[in-house]
N, C-alpha and C positions, 0 to 999 in steps of 0.2 A: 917587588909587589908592595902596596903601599897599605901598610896598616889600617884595619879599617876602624871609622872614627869612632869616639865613646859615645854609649849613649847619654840621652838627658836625665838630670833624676826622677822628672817626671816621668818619662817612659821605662826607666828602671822601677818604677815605685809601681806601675800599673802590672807591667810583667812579672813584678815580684810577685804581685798578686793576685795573678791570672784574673784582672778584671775589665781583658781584652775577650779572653771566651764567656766572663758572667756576660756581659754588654751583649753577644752575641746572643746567647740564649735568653736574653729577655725580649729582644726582637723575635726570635723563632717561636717563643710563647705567647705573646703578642699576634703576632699572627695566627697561629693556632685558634687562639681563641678567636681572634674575628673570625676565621673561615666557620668552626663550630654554631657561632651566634648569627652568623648567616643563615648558614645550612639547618638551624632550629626554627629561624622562621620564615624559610621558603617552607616547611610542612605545612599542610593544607590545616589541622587541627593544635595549630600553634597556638601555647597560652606561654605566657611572661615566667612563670613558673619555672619553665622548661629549662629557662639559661640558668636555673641556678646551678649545675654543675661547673658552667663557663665562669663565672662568679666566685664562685668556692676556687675550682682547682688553678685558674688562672693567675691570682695571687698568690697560693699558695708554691707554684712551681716557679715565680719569682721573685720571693722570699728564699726560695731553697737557693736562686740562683746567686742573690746577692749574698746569704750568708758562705755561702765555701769561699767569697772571694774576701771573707775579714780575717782568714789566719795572715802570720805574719812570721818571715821567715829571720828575722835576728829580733826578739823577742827582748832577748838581753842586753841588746844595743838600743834598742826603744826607750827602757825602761830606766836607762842612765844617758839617754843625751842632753843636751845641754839646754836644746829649745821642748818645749812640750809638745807631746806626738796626739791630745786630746783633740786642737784643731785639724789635725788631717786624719783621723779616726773619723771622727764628726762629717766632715765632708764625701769621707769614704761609703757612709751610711746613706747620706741625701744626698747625691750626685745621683747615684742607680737608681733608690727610691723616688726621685722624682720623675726621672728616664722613664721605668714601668709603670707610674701612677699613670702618665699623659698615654703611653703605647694601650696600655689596658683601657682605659676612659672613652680612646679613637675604637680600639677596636668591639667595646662591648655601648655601643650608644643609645640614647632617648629612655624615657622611662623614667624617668626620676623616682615615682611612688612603686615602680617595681623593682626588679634584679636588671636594672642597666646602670651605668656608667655609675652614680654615685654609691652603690652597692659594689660595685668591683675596685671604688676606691676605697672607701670605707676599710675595705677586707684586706687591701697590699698595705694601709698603712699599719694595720693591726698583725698581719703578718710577720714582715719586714721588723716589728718592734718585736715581735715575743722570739724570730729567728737571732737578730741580734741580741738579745738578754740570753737565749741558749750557747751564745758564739763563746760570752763571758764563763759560760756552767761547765761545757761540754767541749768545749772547741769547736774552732768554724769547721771542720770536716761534719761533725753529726750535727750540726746549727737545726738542720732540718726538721731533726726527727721528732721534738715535741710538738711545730707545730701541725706534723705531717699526723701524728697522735690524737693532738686536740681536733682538728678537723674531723678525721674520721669517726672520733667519739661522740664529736658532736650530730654530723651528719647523719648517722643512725638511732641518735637518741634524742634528736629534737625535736618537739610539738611539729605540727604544717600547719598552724593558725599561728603567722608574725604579733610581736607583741607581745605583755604580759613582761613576765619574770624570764623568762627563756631569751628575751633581747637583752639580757646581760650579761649568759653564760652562756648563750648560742649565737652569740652577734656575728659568726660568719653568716647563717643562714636565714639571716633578718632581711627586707627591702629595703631599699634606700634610705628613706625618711624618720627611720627607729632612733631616735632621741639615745635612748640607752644605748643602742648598739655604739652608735658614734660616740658616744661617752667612752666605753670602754677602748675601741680598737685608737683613736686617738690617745687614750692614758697610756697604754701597751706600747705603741709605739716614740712618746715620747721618755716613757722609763727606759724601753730596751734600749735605744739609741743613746741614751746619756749613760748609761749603767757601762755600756760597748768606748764609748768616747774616753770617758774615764779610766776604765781596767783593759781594754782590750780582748782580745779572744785569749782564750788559753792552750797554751803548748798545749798538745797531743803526742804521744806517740807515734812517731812516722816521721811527723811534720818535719822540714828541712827550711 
């Protein structure tokens, strides 16, 4: 019987990091949300408003998918090899982030000045950044749970007139066009990611 062949590093490096099932469930969320932002505006009494829960949860459930796949299973061989592991940290963040930004954009479309497509980008890159900066805090296992935190904090506690001071601190639930929102989920995402590139996730307990 003939030995079967090794695999590549590159496919050791995606399996090590189960980021053959995140890629999967950014597709099934992706989808998701088009069938939802469908199904919101075949209702006879459709208003733009409507999608913002497809806005809000659909970056947010691919943010949760890309952060479980940033732990890292030899930690300690990372942090003493010879080449620097920041460029494939780096890539591991924008590879998926960009993957969801386009799946979410297709699936939630038009509207510019409301909750379509530049609102649901807006939101995964500000996600995906504050998920990765929790990957460094907490480890990639709960990466989630601050932003799944902040979301909910905010969704129940934010004005329903966009604008104002609340498109700084509530920039998930802004429209498109909020100057401030995109200030902020752009800074969040370029700190988290470079914070992530740099330090890595942190061992956890469990983690193998």
């Amino acid at each position: 019987m003939r030995p079967s062949s090794p695999l590549s590093p590159r496919l050791l490096y995606l399996r090590s990091r189960a980021l053959p099932g995140a890629l999967a469930a950014l597709a099934g969320t992706a989808a998701a949300a088009a069938w939802a932002a469908w199904w919101l505006q075949s209702l006879p009494d459709f208003d733009h408003t409507a999608r913002l829960p497809v806005v809000v949860l659909g970056p947010l459930l691919s943010a949760a998918a890309i952060g479980t796949s940033l732990h890292t299973p030899s930690d300690e061989l990372d942090r003493t090899a010879v080449r620097a592991w920041w460029p494939r940290r780096l890539v591991h963040v924008l590879a998926p982030a960009v993957l969801a930004l386009a799946l979410l954009a297709l699936a939630v479309p038009g509207h510019a000045a409301e909750f379509g497509a530049p609102a649901v980008v807006r939101n995964t890159l500000g996600l995906v950044g504050v998920t990765a900066a929790a990957a460094v805090v907490v480890g990639a296992r709960l990466s989630w749970l601050p932003s799944a935190f902040f979301v909910g904090a905010v969704y129940l506690s934010a004005p329903s007139a966009p604008g104002g001071g609340a498109q700084w601190w509530a920039w998930v639930m802004q429209p498109g066009p909020q100057a401030g929102a995109w200030t902020v989920a752009v800074a969040a995402f370029a700190a988290g990611t470079g914070l992530y590139a740099w330090r890595g996730a942190r061992r956890t307990t469990g983690e193998s």
